[in-house]
C-alpha positions in Angstrom: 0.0 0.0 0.0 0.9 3.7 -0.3 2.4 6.4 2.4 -1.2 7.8 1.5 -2.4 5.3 4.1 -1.0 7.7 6.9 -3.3 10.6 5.6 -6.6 8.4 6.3 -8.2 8.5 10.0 -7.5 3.9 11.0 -10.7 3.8 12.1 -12.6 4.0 8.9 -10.0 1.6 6.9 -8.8 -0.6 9.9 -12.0 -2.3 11.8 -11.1 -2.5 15.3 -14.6 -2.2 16.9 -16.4 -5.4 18.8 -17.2 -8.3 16.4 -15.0 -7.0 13.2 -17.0 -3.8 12.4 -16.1 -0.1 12.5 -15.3 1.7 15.8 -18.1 4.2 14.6 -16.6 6.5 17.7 -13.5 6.5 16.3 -14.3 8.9 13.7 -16.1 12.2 12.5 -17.7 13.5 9.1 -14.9 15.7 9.0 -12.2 12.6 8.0 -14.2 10.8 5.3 -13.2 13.5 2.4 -9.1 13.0 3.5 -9.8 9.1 3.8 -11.5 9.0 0.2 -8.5 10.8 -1.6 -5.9 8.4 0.5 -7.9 5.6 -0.8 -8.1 6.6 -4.5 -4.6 6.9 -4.5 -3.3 3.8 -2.8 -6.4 2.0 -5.5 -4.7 2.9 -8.0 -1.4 2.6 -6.8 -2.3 -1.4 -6.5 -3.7 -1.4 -10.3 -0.5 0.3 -11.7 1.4 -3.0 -9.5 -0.7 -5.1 -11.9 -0.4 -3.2 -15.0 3.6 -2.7 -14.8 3.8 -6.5 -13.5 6.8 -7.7 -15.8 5.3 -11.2 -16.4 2.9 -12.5 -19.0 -0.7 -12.2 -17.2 -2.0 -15.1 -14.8 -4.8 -15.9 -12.8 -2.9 -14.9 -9.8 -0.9 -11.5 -11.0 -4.0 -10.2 -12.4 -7.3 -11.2 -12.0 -6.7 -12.1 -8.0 -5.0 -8.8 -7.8 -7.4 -7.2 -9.5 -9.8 -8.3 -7.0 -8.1 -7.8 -3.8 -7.4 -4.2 -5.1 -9.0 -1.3 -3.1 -9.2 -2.3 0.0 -9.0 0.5 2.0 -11.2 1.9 -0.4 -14.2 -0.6 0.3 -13.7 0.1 4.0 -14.4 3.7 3.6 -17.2 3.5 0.8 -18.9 0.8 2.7 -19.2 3.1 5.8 -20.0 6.3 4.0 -22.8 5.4 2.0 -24.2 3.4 5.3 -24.5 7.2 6.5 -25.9 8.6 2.9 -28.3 6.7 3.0 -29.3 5.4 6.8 -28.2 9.0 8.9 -27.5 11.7 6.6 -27.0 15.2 7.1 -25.8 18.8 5.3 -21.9 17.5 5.6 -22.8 14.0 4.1 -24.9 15.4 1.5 -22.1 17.9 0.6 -19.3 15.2 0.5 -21.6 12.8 -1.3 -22.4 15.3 -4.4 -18.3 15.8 -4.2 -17.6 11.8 -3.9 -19.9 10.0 -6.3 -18.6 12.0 -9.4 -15.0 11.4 -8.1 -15.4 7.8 -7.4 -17.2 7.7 -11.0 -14.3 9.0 -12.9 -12.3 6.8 -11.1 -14.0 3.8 -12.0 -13.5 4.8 -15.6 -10.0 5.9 -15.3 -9.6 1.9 -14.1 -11.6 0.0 -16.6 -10.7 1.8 -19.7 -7.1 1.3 -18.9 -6.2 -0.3 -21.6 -2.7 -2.0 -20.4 -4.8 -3.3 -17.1 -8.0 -4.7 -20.1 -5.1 -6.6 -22.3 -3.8 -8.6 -19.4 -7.7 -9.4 -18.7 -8.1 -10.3 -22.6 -5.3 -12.2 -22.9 -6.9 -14.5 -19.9 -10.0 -14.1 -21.4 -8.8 -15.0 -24.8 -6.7 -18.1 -23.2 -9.7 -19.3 -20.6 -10.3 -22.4 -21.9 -6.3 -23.3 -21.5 -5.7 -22.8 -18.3 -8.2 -25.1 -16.4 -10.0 -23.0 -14.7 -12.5 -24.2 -11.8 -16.2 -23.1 -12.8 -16.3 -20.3 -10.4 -13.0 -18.7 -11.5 -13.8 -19.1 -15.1 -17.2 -17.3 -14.1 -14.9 -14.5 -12.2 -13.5 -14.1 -15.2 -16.1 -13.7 -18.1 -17.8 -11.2 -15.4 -14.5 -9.3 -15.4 -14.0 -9.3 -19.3 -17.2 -8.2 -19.4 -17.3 -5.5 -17.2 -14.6 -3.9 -19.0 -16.1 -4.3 -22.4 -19.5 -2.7 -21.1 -17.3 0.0 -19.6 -15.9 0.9 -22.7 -12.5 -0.6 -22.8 -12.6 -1.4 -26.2 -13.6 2.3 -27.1 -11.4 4.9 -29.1 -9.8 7.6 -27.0 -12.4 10.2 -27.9 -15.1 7.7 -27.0 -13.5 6.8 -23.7 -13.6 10.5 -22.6 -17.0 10.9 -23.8 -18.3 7.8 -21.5 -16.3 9.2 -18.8 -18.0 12.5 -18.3 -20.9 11.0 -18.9 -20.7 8.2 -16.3 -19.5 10.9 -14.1 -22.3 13.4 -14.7 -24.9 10.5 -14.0 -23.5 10.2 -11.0 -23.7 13.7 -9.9 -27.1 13.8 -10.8 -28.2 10.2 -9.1 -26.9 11.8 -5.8 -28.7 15.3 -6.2 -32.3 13.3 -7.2 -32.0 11.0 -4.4 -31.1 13.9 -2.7 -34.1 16.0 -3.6 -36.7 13.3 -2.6 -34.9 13.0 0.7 -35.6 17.2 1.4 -39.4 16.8 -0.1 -40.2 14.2 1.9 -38.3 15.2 5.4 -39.5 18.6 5.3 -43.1 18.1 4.8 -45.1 17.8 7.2 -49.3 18.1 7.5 -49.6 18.8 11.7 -53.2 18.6 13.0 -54.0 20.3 16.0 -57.7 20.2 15.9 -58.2 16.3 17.0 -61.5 15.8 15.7 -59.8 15.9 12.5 -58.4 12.5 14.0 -61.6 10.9 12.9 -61.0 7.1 11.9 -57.5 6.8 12.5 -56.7 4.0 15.3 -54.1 4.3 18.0 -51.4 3.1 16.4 -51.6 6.0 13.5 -52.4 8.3 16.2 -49.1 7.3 18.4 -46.9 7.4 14.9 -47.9 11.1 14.3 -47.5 12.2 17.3 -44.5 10.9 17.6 -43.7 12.6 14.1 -44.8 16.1 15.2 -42.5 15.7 18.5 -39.5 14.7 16.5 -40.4 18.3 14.2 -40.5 20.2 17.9 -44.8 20.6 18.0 -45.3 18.4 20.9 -48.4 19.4 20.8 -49.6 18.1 17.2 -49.9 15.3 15.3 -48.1 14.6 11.8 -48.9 13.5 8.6 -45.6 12.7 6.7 -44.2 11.2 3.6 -43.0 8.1 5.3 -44.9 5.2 3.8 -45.2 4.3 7.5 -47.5 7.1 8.2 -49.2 8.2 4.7 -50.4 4.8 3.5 -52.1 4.2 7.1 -53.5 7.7 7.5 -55.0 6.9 3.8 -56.7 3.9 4.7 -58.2 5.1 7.7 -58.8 9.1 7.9 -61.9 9.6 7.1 -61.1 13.7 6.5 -61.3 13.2 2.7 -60.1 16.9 2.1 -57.0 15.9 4.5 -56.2 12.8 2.7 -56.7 14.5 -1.0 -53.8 17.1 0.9 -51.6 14.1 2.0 -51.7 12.3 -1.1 -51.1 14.9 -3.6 -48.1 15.9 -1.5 -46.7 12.6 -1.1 -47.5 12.1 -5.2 -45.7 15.3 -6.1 -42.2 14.5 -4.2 -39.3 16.0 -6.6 -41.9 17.5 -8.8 -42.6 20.7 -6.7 -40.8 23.6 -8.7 -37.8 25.4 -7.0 -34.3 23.1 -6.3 -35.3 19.9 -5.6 -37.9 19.5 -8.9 -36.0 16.1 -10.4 -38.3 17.2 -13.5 -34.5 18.4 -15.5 -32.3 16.1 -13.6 -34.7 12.8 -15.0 -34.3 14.3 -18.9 -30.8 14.9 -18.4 -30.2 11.9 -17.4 -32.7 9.6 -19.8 -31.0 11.3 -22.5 -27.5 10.5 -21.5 -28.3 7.0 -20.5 -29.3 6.4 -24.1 -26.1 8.2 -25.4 -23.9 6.0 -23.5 -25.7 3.2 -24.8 -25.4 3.8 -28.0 -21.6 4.8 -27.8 -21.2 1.4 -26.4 -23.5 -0.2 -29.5 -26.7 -0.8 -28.4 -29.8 0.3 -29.6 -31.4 1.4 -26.4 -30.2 2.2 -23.0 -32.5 -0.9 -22.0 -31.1 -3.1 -24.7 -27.8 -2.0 -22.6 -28.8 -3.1 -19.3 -30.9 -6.3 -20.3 -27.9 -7.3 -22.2 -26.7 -8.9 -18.8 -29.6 -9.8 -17.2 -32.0 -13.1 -17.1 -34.3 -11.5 -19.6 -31.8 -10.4 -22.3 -33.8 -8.3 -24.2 -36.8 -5.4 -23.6 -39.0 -7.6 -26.1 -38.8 -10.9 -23.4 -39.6 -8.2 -20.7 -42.5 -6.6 -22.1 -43.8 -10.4 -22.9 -44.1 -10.9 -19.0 -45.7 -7.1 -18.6 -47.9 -6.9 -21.0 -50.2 -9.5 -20.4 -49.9 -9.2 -16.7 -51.1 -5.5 -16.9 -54.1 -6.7 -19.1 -55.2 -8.7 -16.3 -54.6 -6.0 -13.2 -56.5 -3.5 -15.5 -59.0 -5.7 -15.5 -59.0 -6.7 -12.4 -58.9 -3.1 -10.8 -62.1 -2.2 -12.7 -63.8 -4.6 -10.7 -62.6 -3.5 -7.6 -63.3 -0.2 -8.4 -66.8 -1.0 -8.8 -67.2 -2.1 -4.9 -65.5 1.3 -4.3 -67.9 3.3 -5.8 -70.6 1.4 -4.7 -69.5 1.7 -0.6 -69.3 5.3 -2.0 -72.6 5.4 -3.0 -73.9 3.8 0.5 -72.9 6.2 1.8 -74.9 9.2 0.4 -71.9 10.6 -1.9 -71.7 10.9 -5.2 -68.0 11.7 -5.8 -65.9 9.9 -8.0 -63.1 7.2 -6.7 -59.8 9.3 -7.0 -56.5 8.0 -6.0 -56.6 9.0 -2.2 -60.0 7.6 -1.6 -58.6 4.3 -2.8 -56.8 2.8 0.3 -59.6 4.4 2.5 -62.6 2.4 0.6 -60.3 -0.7 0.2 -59.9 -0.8 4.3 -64.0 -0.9 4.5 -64.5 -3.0 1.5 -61.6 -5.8 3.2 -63.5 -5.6 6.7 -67.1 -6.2 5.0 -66.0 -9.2 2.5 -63.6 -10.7 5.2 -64.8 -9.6 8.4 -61.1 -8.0 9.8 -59.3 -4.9 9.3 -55.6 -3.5 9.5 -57.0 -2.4 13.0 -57.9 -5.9 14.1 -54.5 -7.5 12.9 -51.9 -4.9 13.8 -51.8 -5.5 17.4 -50.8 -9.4 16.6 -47.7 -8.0 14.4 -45.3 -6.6 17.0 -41.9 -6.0 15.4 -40.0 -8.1 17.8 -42.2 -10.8 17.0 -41.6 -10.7 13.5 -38.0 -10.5 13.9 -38.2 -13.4 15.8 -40.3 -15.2 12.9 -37.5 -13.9 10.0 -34.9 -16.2 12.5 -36.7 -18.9 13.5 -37.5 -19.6 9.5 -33.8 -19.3 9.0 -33.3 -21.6 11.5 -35.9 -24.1 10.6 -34.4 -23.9 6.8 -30.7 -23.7 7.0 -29.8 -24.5 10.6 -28.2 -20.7 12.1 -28.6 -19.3 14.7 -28.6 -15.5 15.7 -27.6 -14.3 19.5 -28.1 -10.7 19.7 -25.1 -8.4 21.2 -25.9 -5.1 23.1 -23.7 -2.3 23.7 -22.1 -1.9 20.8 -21.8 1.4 19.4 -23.3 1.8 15.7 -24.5 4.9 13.6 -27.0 5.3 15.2 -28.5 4.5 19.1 -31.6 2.6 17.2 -29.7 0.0 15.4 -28.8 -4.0 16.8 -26.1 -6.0 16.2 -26.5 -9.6 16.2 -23.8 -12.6 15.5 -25.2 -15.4 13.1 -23.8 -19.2 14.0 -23.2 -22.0 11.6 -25.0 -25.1 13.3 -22.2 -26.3 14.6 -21.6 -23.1 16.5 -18.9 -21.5 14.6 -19.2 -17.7 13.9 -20.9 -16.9 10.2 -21.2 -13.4 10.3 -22.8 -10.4 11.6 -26.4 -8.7 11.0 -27.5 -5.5 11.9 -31.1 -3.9 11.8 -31.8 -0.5 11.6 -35.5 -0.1 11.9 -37.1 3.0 12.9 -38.2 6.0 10.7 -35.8 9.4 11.0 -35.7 12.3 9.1 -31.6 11.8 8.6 -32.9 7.9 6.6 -33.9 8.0 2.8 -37.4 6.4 2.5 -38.0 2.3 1.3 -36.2 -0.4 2.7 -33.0 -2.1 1.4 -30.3 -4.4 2.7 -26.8 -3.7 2.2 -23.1 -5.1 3.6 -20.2 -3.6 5.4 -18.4 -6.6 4.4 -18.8 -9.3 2.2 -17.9 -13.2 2.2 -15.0 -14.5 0.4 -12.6 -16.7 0.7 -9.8 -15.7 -1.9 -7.0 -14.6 0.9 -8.9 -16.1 3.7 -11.8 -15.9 5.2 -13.8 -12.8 5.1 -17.2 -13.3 6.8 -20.2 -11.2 6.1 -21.5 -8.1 7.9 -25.0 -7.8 6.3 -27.7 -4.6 7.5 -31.2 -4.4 6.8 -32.7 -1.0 6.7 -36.4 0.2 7.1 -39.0 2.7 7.9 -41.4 1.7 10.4 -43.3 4.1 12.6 -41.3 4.2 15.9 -43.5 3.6 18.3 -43.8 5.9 22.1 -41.6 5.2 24.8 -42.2 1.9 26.4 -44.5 0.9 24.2 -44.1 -2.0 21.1 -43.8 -1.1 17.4 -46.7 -2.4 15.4 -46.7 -3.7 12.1 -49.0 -3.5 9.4 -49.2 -7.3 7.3 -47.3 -4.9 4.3 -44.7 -3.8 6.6 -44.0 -7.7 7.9 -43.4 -8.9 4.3 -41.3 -5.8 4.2 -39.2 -7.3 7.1 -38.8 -10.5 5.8 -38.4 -9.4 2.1 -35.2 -7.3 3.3 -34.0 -10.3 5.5 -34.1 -12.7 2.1 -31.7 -10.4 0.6 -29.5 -10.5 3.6 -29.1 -14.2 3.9 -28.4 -14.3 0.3 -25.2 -12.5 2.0 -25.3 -14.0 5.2 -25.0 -17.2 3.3 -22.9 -17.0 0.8 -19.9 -19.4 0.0 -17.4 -18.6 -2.9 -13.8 -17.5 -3.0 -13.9 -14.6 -5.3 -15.4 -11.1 -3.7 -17.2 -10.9 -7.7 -19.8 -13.1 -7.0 -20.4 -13.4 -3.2 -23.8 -13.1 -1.8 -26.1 -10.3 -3.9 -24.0 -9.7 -6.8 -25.8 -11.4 -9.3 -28.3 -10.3 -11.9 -31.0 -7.7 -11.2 -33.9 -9.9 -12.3 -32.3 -12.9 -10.4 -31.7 -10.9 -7.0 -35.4 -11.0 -6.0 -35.9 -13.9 -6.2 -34.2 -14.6 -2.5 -35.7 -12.0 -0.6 -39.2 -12.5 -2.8 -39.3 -16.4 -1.9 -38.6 -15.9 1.9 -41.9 -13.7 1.9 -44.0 -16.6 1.7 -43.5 -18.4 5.2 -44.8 -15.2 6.8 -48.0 -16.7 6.3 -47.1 -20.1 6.9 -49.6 -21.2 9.7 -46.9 -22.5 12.0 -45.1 -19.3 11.3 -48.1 -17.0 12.6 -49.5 -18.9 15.3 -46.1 -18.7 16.5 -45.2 -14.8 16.2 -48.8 -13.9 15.7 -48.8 -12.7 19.5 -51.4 -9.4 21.0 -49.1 -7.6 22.6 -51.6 -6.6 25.2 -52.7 -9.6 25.8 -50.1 -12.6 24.9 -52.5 -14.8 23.0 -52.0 -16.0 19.9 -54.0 -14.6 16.5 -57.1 -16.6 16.7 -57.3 -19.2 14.3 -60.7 -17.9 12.5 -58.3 -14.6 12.1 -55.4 -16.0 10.4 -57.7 -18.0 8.1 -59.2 -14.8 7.1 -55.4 -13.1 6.6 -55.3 -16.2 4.3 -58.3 -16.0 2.5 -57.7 -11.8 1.8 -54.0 -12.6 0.8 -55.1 -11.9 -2.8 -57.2 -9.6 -1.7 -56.6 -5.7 -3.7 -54.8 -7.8 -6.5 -56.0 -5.4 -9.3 -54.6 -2.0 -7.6 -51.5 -3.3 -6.4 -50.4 -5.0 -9.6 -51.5 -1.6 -11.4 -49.1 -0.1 -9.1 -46.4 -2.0 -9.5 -47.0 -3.0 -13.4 -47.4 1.0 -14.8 -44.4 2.0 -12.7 -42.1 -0.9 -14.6 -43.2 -0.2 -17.8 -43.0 3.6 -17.4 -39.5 3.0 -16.4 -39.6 0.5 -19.8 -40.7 3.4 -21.9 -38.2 6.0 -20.8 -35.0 3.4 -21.7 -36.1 1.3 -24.6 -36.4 4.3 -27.0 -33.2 5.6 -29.0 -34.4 9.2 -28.5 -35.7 9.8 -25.2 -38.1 12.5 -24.1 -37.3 16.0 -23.0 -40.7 16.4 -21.0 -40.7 13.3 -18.9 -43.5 14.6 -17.2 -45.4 15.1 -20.0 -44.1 12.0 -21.4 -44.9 9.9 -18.0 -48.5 11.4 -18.5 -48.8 10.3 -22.3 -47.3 6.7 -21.1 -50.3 6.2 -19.3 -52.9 7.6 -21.0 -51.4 4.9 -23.9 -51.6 2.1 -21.4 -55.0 3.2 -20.5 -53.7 3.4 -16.4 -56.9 4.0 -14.2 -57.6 7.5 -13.3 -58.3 6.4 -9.7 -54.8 4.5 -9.3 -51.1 6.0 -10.0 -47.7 4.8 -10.5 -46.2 3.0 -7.1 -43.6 5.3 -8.1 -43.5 8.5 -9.8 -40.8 9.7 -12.1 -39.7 12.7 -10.1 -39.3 10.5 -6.9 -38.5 7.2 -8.7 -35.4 6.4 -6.8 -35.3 2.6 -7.7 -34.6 4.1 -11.3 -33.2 7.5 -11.2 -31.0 7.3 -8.0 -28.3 5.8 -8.8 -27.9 2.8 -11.8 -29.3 0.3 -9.7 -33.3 -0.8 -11.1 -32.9 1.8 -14.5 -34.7 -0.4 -17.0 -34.8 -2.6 -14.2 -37.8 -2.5 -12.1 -39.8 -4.9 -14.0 -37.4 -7.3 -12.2 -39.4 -7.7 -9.1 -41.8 -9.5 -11.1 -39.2 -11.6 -12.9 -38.4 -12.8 -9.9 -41.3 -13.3 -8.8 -42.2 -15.7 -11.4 -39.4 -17.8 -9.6 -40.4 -17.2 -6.5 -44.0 -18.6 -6.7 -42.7 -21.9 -8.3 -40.3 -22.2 -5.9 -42.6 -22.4 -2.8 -45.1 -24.6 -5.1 -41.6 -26.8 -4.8 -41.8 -26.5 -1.2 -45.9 -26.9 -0.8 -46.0 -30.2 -3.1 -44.0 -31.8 -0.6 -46.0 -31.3 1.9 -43.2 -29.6 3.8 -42.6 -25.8 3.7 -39.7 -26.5 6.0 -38.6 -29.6 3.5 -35.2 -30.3 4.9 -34.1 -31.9 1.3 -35.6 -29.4 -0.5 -33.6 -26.4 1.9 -30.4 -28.0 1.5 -30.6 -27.4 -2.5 -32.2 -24.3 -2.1 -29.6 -23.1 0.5 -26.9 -24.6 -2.3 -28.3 -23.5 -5.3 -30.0 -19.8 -4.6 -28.4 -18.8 -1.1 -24.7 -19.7 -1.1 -24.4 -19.6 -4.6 -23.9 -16.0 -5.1 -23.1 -15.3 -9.2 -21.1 -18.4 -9.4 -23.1 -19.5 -12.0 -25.6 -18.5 -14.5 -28.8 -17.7 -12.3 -31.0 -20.2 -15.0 -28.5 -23.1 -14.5 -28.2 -22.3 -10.9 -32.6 -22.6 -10.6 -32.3 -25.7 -12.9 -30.2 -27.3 -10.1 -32.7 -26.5 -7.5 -36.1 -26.8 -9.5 -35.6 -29.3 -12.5 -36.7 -26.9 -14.8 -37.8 -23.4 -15.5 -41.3 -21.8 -14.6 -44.2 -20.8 -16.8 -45.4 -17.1 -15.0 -48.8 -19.2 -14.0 -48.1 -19.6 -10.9 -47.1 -16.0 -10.1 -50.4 -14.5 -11.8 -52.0 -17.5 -9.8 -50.3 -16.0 -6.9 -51.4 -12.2 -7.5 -55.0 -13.2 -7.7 -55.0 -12.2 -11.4 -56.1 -15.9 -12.7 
């Protein structure tokens, strides 16, 4: 490594705190610019070891190198964007508009090198020579790859053009996520008056008060932006002219004029996206990104859309029928519009099934469901999890537990991070510190789930909604596809597989929420102790389908909005306009909207991560429902055959293989989508 080193604060490069992680009071804001510089130097100081290596290129003196480069600049990325996204603040948000353009143009100073890309092609060239194990040779056609997609085998002229505009993407990912993150945190509706409290249980009540005492008016209560607060208040507030304020609010985030409209920031960047694309050879910015995906092509992805929106259009016609009629019985004559929606819903669930959010909330305490997420883990794949206090994190909320092998031995380490704050970007996401690998030793996992739940008054339990457990356990799939991943090379541990295979993980460990044995377990009052009454859970059962029609409209118009903005050659310069004229083509219902509009798209527009990407939920979850059909024709959801080849195959496998070879080994075969759309309801 470089002298640099000496210029970087140890604590954000050397881990010294309990169990492996960061001493996270060991450090300030103030030393992660310093750190970042030290660590782009000595970065490329190591590639510029493998470039001027004097021998002809091996296995070992360049593409091991290549992978153990950086260290020091993992360690400090891995921490910093923790804080960017989890607890933010002005000096973050500064440094991070400064960083991800830096680390950007460093990215493409490294794989358009082209001395460092002809010691990969000449492996690449050579692979099937050199005997290769299958992992390796995977390592290594990922690595080829990379560099090809990043424009190695550009001219000079195109090299510099991909490099500003990989850089300028990234300096505009940051501001949009950035934008959302001010709309939403500064926000607020505060109610004062509390008859205009009519409908909303205690459990909304307790969120918003607790929101109007962490904005300093103890003496109010708070509507935010937090799906934690807005979705519940629209179910159950029955103040229409309040929820028609909430909702448009919450549906105009990064589309409110002034500097955080994302309205310029989504052209810029839809237009560059396709330029790159095209410098690179593709047609489309989404022919780009399918390119290296399960799907391939946009064409296979709008064959799984298309007819799957037919059916939610359909299907949400009929549902909106009931609306209007409980509308009607009422004595009104207005319309359905999108924030009577989830209020009409909650009525129309309790009269067809006899239980409502209210009724089933108390039964979903957080610790409970936590509980649930480990015990299926347990039940599956034989670890364990002992939680550890004390430890200092970033921040007081978050827990630290140690995951055991079944033998006993240490795994790795998980950490939840759970409550709501205005410092936290909204959704829910798991991430690592540190991932597995085993090419210089052994490198165990430290995995973290974020969310966004409501946190609840002192002394009292936080309460889930059913939405917000499937949340829980959706985000802890994702982290045992880290915790439990087994390969050598740091390329393909744990999550780093394709977009429209990484769902499918987190997607199938949904499903024994609702496994009988799971909720009579968990299922607990927390007043009371019992356990959800049978006739209860079989009505959660018998409404698990129930809202198919709006929530596949949700979901469905968002991914093929994002579809329609990528798979074009020329993209639009209104994308508001263009959003609108989207819809109106795909005939969207006036009384539903996108999950996610463009101006607060983040999935899409923060970052790289789900552009022409967020059809891949649905991908997945094509895989998922056969998956557990694997499971229920057994008889078995805890199957112990079946979880050893699912914990081989999907969880330890990371991107070793190809994702369809890798579900071959575990199912046989590939699924038809009939068992997803017979999961949605939509049959």
């Amino acid at each position: 490594m470089s002298s640099t080193k000496t210029a970087i604060n140890p604590a954000l490069t050397e881990w010294t705190g309990p169990l492996g992680l960061p001493d996270f009071t060991a450090f300030s804001d103030d030393d992660f610019a310093a750190a970042f510089d030290a660590a782009l130097a000595s970065d490329l100081a190591d590639i510029d070891a493998i470039v001027n290596h004097h021998e002809v290129s091996t296995v070992d003196n360049t593409l091991k190198a290549l992978q153990l480069s950086g260290k020091d600049l993992d360690r400090v990325s891995a921490i910093f964007w923790l804080r960017a996204g989890a607890h933010t603040n002005d000096a973050i948000q500064a440094l991070e508009r400064v960083i991800a353009p830096k680390m950007s143009r460093h990215s493409s100073s490294i794989m358009m090198n082209p001395l460092l890309f002809s010691r990969i092609d000449s492996l690449y060239e050579q692979r099937d020579l050199l005997g290769l194990d299958h992992e390796t040779d995977r390592v290594l056609e990922k690595t080829w790859k990379g560099f090809v997609r990043s424009g190695a085998r550009l001219d000079e002229k195109g090299k510099a053009r991909l490099a500003d505009i990989n850089e300028r993407l990234a300096s505009l990912g940051a501001q949009f996520g950035q934008n959302v993150l001010k709309d939403e945190a500064e926000w607020a509706l505060f109610i004062t008056d509390e008859t205009e409290l009519a409908g909303l249980p205690d459990f909304v009540r307790d969120a918003m008060r607790g929101a109007a005492e962490e904005r300093d008016r103890p003496e109010a209560w708070a509507v935010t932006l937090s799906r934690s607060i807005i979705e519940p208040f629209l179910s159950f507030s029955e103040n229409r002219a309040l929820r028609e304020k909430a909702f448009r609010a919450w549906a105009a985030r990064g589309e409110n004029g002034g500097e955080t409209d994302n309205t310029a920031i989504v052209a810029e960047m839809v237009k560059l996206r396709a330029e790159k694309a095209g410098l690179l050879g593709y047609q489309s910015f989404a022919a780009f990104k399918l390119d290296d995906t399960m799907a391939k092509t946009p064409k296979a992805v709008m064959d799984l859309l298309e007819p799957v929106w037919d059916k939610a259009r359909a299907r949400a016609a009929e549902e909106e029928i009931d609306l209007q009629r409980l509308i009607a019985g009422e004595g009104r004559n207005h319309k359905v519009e999108p924030w009577d929606w989830r209020y009409y819903a909650e009525k129309l669930r309790n009269e067809r099934f006899a239980f409502d959010e209210t009724e089933l909330k108390p039964y979903l305490q957080l610790e409970k469901i936590i509980e649930a997420c480990f015990d299926v883990a347990t039940r599956l794949f034989g670890i364990r999890f002992q939680e550890k206090t004390g430890i200092p994190t970033w921040h007081p909320d978050v827990r630290v537990w140690e995951v055991l092998n079944p033998d006993g031995s240490e795994r790795g380490l998980f950490l939840g991070d759970y409550f709501n704050r205005q410092s936290k970007r909204s959704g829910a996401w798991m991430s690592a510190l540190q991932s597995q690998y085993k090419l210089d030793g052994e490198h165990k996992p430290i995995i973290y789930n974020v969310m966004n739940f409501a946190k609840p008054p002192r002394g009292e339990p936080a309460l889930l909604s059913l939405d917000g457990a499937r949340t829980l356990f959706h985000e802890f799939g994702h982290a045992l596809h880290g915790l439990l991943s087994d390969v050598t090379w740091p390329a393909v541990s744990g999550t780093s597989v394709s977009r429209d295979f990484v769902e499918l993980p987190s997607q199938l460990y949904e499903h024994w929420l609702t496994v009988p044995a799971i909720l009579e377990t968990y299922a607990i009052h927390y007043r009371t102790g019992e356990a959800m009454p049978r006739a209860l859970l079989d009505k959660v059962l018998a409404a698990n389908t129930f809202n198919a029609g709006f929530n596949t409209v949700e979901f469905t118009s968002s991914a093929l909005v994002d579809m329609a903005f990528h798979a074009d050659g020329t993209p639009p310069t209104d994308p508001i306009r263009f959003e609108a004229d989207t819809l109106k083509q795909l005939q969207m219902p006036d009384a539903i909207i996108m999950r996610h509009r463009t101006p607060h798209f983040n999935h899409v527009f923060s970052g790289d991560g789900y552009s022409a990407g967020y059809y891949s939920y649905m991908w997945s979850e094509v895989l998922d429902a056969d998956a557990f059909k694997a499971f229920e024709e057994t008889g078995d959801v805890f199957n112990a055959d079946l979880a050893a080849k699912l914990k081989r195959y999907i969880y330890s496998a990371g991107g070793s293989r190809d994702p369809e070879e890798l579900y071959k080994a575990f199912r046989g075969k590939m699924p038809t989508p009939d068992a997803m759309i017979e999961k949605r309801g939509l049959g």
